[in-house]
Each structure stands twice: as C-alpha cells, then as structure tokens.
C-alpha positions in Angstrom: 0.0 0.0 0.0 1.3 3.3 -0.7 1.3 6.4 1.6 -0.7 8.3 -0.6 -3.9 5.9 -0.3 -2.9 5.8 3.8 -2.8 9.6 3.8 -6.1 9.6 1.8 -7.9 6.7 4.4 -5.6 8.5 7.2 -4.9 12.2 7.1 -1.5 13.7 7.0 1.6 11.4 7.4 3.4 12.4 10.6 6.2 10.3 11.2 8.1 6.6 10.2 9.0 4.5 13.0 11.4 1.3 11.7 12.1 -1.5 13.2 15.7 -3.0 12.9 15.4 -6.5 11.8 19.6 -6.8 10.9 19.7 -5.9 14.8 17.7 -8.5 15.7 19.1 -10.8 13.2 22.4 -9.9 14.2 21.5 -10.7 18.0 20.2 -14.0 17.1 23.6 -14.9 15.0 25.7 -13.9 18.4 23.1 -15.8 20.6 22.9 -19.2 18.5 27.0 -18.8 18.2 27.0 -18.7 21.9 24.8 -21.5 22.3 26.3 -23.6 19.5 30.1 -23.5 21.6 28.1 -24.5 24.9 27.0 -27.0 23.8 30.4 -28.3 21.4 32.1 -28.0 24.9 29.5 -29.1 26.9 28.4 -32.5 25.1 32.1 -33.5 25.7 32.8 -32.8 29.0 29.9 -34.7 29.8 30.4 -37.7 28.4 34.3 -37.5 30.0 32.2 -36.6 33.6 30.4 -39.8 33.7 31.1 -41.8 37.0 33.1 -38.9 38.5 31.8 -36.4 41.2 35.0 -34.0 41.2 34.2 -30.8 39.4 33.6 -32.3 36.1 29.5 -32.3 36.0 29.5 -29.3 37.3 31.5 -27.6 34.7 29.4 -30.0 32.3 25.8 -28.2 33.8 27.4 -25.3 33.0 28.6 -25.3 29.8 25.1 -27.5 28.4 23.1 -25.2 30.3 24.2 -22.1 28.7 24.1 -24.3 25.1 20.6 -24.7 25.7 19.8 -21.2 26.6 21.6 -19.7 24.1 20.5 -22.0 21.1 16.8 -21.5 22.7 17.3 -17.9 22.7 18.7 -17.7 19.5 16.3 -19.6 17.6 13.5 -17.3 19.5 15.2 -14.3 18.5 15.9 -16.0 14.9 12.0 -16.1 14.4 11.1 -12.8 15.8 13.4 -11.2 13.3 12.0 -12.8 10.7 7.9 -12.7 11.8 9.0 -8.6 12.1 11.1 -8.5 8.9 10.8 -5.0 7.5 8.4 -3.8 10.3 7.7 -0.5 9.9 5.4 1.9 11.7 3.6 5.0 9.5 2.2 7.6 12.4 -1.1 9.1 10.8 -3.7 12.1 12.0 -5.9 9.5 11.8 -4.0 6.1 12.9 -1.0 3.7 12.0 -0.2 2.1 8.8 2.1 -1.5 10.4 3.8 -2.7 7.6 5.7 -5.8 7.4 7.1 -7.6 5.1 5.8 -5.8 2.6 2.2 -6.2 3.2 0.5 -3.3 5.5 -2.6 -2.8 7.3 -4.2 0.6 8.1 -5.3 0.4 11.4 -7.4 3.7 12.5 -7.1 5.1 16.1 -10.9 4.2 16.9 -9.6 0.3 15.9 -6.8 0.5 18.9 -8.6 -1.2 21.9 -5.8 -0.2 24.4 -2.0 0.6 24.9 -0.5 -1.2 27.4 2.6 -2.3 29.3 4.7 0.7 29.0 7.2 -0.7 30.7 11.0 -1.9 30.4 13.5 -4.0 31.7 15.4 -1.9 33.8 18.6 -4.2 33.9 21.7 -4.0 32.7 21.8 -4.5 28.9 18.3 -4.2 28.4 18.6 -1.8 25.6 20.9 -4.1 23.5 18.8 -7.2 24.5 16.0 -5.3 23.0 13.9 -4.8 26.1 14.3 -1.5 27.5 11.4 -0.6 26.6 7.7 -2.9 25.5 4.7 -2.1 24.9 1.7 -3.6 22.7 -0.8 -2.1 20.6 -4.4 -3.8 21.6 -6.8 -4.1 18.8 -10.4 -4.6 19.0 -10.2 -7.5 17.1 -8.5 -9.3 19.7 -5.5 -8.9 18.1 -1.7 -7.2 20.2 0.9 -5.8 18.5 4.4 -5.6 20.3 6.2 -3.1 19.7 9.9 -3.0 21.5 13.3 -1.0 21.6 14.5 -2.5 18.1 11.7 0.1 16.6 13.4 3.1 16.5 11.8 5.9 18.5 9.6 3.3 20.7 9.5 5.4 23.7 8.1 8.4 21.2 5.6 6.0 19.5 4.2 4.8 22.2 3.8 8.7 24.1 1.6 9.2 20.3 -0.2 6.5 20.4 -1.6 6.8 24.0 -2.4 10.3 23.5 -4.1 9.7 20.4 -6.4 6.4 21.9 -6.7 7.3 25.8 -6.5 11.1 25.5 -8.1 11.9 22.3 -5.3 14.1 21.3 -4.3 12.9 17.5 -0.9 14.0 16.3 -0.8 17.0 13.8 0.5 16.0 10.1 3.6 18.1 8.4 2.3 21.1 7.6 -0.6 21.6 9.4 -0.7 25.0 11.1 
C-alpha cells in the first residue's frame, strides 16, 4: 500500500518508525554462536564426567546449560526477526499504517482497543537485548501488537499513540498549522 492511499484513508503522514530486523538478526547470530560453543564444549565434558563427582558435572551443567539457553534464545530471536522483517510503523492524524514484510494494514485510532505495558526491563543491557522498553498495541479484534526497543523511536511512538487512543489528542500532520 502506498502512503498516498494511507494519507487519503488516514490524514497527513506524521512520522516513520522502523524496526531494525539486521539488529535482531544480528543478536540471534551472536546468541545461537554462543549456544552452539556450549554445547560443542559441553556435550564432551559430559560424556568425560560420567562416574566422576569431582568438578567435572559441574563444569558440564554449566557449559550445556548455557548451550541450551543460548540455542533457545537464538532460535527465539531467529523467528522474531524474521515474523518482524521490515516492520515499519507510519504515524497518521488518523491512525497507523504496520507494515511488514511488505504487506501493510491501516489500522485507524478508533480500531486500537488499548496501549499497554509501557514498561521496560530496567537491567543492565536491556537496551541491546531489546527490552528496555515494550509495549503492545491492543486491537479490537483481539489482536496485540508488540512493539519493543529494536523500533526506532519506541518510547516516542508509544507517548503518540496513547495520546491519540486514551486522550483523544491525535498527532498534527507536516504542515498543518
């Protein structure tokens, strides 16, 4: 769909809020590399740990736990990236265009049910993991839409779409007085 048939269905186009998918692909690479050596060290030391009870399971838990975690991780990452691939979100006066993957829905502010869990993972890393900041997009239809820090701007989007839905203040579209 082109923005001109969005702007017509609508209003003005305000603002483009992309998601990074190479991020996210990038992150799964580094996790499933992480797993993948976990578990390459891990299987072995295992086998090698069998009948003793010196440090050798130990270090085996270890190493095949954090194989498992990261290979789980990364695979969950893997398939978020490419669910999300080319996400993109089109701020409207009148709603959101979500595109992804090149198909895109308009999705009008009176079609936005609720905008919830504002919140973030305040530890350490949480921005490069992708979860300093989350929210979803509630439709009517039943339907969520999650939205986190790999969309550029989140924090912003979010602010625009609350104020639009729960305040009934719609954003103003370039040049609009």
């Amino acid at each position: 769909m082109r923005r001109t048939e969005a702007a017509r269905r609508l209003g003005g186009f305000v603002r483009e809020h992309r998601t990074d998918g190479g991020r996210r692909l990038r992150q799964a690479g580094v996790l499933l590399v992480v797993g993948a050596v976990g578990l390459a060290f891990g299987v072995p030391v295992a086998v090698a740990s069998i009948g003793t009870t010196e440090g050798a399971p130990q270090l085996a838990g270890l190493l095949l736990g954090v194989g498992l975690v990261g290979c789980g991780l990364g695979i969950w990452r893997l398939v978020q990236a490419f669910r999300t691939r080319e996400q993109c979100f089109d701020v409207h006066e009148r709603g959101l265009t979500h595109r992804v993957a090149g198909a895109a829905e308009l999705i009008p502010w009176e079609d936005i049910a609720e905008v919830g869990g504002g919140g973030g993972d305040g530890r350490p890393l949480a921005e490069a993991r992708g979860r300093g900041l989350t929210f979803r997009i509630g439709l009517r239809d039943g339907r969520v839409i999650r939205v986190d820090t790999f969309t550029e701007d989140a924090r912003q989007l979010a602010q625009v779409v609350h104020r639009a839905v729960h305040l009934g203040e719609p954003p103003r579209g370039r040049g609009r007085g």
